[in-house]
C-alpha positions as CSV (number, residue, x, y, z in Angstrom):
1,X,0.0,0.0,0.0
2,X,1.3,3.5,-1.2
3,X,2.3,5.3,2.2
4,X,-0.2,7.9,3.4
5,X,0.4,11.0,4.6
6,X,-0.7,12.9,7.5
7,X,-3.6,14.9,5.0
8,X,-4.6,11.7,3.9
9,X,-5.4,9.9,7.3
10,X,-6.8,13.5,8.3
11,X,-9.5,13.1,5.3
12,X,-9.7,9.3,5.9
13,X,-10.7,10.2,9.5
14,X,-12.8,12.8,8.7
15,X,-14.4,10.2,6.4
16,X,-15.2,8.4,8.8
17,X,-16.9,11.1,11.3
18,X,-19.8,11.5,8.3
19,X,-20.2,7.6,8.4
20,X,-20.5,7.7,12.0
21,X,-22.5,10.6,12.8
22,X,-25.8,10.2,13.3
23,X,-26.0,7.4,10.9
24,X,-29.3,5.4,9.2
25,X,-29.8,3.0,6.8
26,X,-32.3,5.4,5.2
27,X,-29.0,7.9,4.8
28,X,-26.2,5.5,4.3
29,X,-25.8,6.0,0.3
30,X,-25.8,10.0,0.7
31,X,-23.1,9.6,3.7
32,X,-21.2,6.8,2.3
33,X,-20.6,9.0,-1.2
34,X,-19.9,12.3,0.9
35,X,-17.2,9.6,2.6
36,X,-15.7,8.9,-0.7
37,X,-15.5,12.4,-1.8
38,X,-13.8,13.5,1.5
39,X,-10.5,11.4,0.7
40,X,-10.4,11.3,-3.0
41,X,-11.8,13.8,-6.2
42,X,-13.9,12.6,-8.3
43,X,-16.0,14.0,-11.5
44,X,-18.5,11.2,-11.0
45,X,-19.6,8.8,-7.9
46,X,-22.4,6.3,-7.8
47,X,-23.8,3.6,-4.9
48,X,-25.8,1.2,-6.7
49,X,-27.8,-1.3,-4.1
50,X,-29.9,-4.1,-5.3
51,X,-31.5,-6.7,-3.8
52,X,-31.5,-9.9,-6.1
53,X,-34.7,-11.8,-4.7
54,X,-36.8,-9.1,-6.4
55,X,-35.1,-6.6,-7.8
56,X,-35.2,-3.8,-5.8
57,X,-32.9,-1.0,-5.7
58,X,-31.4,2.2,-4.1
59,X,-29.0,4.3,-6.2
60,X,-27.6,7.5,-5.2
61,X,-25.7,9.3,-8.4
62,X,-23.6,12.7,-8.0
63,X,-23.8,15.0,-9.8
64,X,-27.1,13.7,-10.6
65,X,-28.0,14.3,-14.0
66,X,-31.3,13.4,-14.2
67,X,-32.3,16.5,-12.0
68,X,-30.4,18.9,-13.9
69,X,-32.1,21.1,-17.0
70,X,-31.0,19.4,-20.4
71,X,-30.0,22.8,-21.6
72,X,-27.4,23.7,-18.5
73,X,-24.0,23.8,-18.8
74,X,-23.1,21.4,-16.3
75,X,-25.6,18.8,-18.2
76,X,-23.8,18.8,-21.5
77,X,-20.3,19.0,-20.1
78,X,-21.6,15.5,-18.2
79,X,-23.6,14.0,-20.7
80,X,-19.9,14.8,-23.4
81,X,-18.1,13.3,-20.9
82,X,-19.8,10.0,-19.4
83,X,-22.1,9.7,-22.7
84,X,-21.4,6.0,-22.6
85,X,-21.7,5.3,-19.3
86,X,-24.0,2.9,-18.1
87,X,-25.6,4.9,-15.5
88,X,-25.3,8.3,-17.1
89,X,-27.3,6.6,-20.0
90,X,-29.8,5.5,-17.9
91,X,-30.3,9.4,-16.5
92,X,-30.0,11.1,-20.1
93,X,-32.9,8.6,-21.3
94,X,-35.0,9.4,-18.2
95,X,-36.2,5.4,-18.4
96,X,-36.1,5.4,-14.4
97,X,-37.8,1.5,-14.9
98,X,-35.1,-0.2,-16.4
99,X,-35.3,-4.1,-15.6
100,X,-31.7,-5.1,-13.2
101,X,-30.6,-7.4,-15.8
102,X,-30.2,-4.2,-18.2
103,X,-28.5,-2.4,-15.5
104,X,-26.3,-5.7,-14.8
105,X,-25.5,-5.9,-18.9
106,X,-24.9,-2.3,-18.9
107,X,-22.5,-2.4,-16.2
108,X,-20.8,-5.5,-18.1
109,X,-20.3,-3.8,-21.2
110,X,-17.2,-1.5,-19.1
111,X,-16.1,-4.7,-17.4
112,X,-17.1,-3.2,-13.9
113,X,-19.5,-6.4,-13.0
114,X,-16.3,-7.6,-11.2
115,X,-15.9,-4.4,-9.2
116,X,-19.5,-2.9,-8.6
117,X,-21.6,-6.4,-8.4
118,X,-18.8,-8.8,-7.6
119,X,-16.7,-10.5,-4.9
120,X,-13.6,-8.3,-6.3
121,X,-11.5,-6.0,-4.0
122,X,-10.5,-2.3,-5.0
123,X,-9.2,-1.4,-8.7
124,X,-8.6,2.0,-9.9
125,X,-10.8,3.8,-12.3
126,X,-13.9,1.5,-10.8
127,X,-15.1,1.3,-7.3
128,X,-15.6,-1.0,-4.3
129,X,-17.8,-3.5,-3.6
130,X,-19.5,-2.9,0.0
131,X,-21.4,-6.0,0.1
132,X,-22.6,-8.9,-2.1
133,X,-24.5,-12.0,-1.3
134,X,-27.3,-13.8,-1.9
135,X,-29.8,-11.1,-1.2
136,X,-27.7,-8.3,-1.0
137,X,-25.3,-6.1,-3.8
138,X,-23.9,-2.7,-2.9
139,X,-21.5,-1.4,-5.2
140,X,-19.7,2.1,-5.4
141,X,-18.2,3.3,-8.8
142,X,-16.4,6.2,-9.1
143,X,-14.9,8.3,-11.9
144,X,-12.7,11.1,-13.8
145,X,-13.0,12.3,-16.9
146,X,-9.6,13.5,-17.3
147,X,-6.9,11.6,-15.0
148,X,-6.5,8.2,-13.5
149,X,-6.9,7.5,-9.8
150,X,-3.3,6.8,-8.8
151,X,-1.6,4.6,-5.6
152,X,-2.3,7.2,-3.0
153,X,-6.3,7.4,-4.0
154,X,-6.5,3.7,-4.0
155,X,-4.8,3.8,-0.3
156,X,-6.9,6.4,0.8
157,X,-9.9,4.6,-0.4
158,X,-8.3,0.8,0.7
159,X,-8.3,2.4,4.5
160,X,-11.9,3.9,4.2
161,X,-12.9,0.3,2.7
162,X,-13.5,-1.6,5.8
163,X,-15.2,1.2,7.4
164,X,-17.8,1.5,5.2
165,X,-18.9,-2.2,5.2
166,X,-18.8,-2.2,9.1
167,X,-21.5,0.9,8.7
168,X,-23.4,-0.4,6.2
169,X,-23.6,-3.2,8.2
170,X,-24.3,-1.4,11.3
171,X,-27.3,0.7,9.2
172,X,-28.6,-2.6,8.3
173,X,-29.1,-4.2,11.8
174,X,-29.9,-1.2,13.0
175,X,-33.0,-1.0,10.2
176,X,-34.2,-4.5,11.0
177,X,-34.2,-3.5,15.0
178,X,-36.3,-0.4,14.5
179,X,-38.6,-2.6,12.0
180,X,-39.2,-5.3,14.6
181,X,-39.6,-3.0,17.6
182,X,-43.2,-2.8,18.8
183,X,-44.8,0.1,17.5
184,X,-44.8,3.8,19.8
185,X,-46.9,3.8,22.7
186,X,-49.3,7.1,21.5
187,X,-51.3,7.4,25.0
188,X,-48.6,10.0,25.6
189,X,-49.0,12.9,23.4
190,X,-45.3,13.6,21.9
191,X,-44.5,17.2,22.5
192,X,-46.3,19.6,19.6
193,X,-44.1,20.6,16.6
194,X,-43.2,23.2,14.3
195,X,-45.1,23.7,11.2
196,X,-41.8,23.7,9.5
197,X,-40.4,20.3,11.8
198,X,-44.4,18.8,10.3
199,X,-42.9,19.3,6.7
200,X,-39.8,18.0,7.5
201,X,-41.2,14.5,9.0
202,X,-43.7,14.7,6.5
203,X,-41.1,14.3,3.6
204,X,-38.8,12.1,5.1
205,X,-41.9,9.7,5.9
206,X,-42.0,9.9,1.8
207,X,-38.7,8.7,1.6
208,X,-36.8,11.5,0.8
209,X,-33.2,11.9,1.4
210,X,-32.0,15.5,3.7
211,X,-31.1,16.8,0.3
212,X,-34.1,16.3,-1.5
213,X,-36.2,17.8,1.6
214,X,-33.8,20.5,1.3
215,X,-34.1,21.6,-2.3
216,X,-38.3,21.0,-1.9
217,X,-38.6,23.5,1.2
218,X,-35.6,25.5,0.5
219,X,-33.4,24.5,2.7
220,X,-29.9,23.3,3.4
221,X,-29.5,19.7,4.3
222,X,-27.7,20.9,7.1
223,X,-30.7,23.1,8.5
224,X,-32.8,19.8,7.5
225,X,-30.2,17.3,9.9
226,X,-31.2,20.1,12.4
227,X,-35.1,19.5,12.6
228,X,-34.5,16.0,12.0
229,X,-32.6,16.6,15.6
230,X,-35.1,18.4,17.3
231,X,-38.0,15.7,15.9
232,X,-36.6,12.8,16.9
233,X,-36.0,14.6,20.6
234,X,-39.5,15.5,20.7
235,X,-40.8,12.1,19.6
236,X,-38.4,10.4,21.4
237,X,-37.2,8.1,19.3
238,X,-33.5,7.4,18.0
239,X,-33.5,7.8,13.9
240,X,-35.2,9.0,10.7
241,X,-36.5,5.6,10.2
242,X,-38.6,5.3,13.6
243,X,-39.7,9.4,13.0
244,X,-41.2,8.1,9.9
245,X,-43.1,5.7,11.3
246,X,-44.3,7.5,14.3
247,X,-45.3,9.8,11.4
248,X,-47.1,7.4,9.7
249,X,-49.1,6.5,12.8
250,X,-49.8,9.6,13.9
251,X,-51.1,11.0,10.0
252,X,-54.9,10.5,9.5
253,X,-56.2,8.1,7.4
């Protein structure tokens, strides 16, 4: 392993603070690729989860370009660049229903199944895989349009490595705790909250990421972390994923 220096174990460590803090399974692909962009620069970083017993997915791209306008700048310098990437493809087409078996072939055609869907460690220019198993894929690819990933980014991303599958695998059991917990007792009325704390839960009950509730109220995903804070406190309970369900009770029918 190329030596590291004292920057690079300062961004690995800070790396692993956003992985730590506060984490979710509901947030892990948004923390995992802020992670990966702490210790290395890239022009293009995707987590790509899928669940093989029925197809099922989660995928976090940045930049995303299937929220950007067609006729931006930063759309056609991405769409130049990456116009035969698999996943880039799959944004510029806007075909969000794409069958996993086109995704897989897609992936295949740049010889990353090894990397992003495989039992493969790190390689440069690709990714990582995070997990993979019978009912379980997680892969992270990551790219630049203009120079190679050298010794020192693989390093820097070889000591992240097992810190990200110990919190994804941390998010995980912690998701299938909250799920099996008995549901809230509501004969205590949680304390009231803010019209702006309501919209919050509201959107995260939906399934939307800090960022996306941020750019639909106008917020920072900071600001957003910050109600998250002050809802769970008030409903008492530990993570985004038990708020949402409190929610979910609470909401009429």
């Amino acid at each position: 392993m190329e030596k590291l220096t004292a920057t690079d174990f300062r961004k690995v460590l800070d790396a692993i603070e956003i992985l730590g803090n506060d984490l979710d399974y509901s947030t892990f692909p948004e923390r995992v690729v802020d992670a990966i962009q702490t210790v290395v620069d890239v022009d293009l970083i995707s987590y790509n989860e899928v669940d093989p017993t029925d197809g099922t997915s989660r995928f976090v791209l940045r930049p995303d370009i299937a929220g950007m306008a067609p006729e931006s700048t930063e759309y056609a310098a991405l769409a130049r660049r990456y116009a035969h990437h698999p996943i880039v493809a799959q944004g510029i087409s806007r075909t969000a229903d794409a069958t996993l078996a086109a995704f897989v072939d897609r992936l295949r055609l740049l010889g990353m199944v090894g990397n992003c869907c495989g039992e493969a460690e790190l390689r440069l220019n690709l990714g990582l895989t995070v997990a993979h198993s019978r009912t379980r894929m997680v892969g992270i690819a990551i790219n630049r349009s203009v120079r190679d990933f050298d010794d020192r980014d693989a390093a820097c991303l070889e000591a992240l490595k097992p810190h990200i599958v110990s919190a994804y695998r941390h998010a995980r059991r912690t998701a299938e705790t909250t799920r099996l917990e008995p549901a809230t007792d509501l004969s205590t009325p949680a304390p009231p909250l803010t019209r702006r704390e309501s919209e919050v839960l509201y959107w995260v009950s939906m399934g939307k990421t800090n960022q996306e509730v941020g750019t639909i109220l106008g917020a920072r995903p900071l600001t957003v972390k910050k109600h998250l804070e002050h809802i769970y406190d008030k409903l008492g309970v530990p993570n985004r994923t038990a708020a949402a369900r409190m929610s979910q009770q609470l909401r009429p029918a």
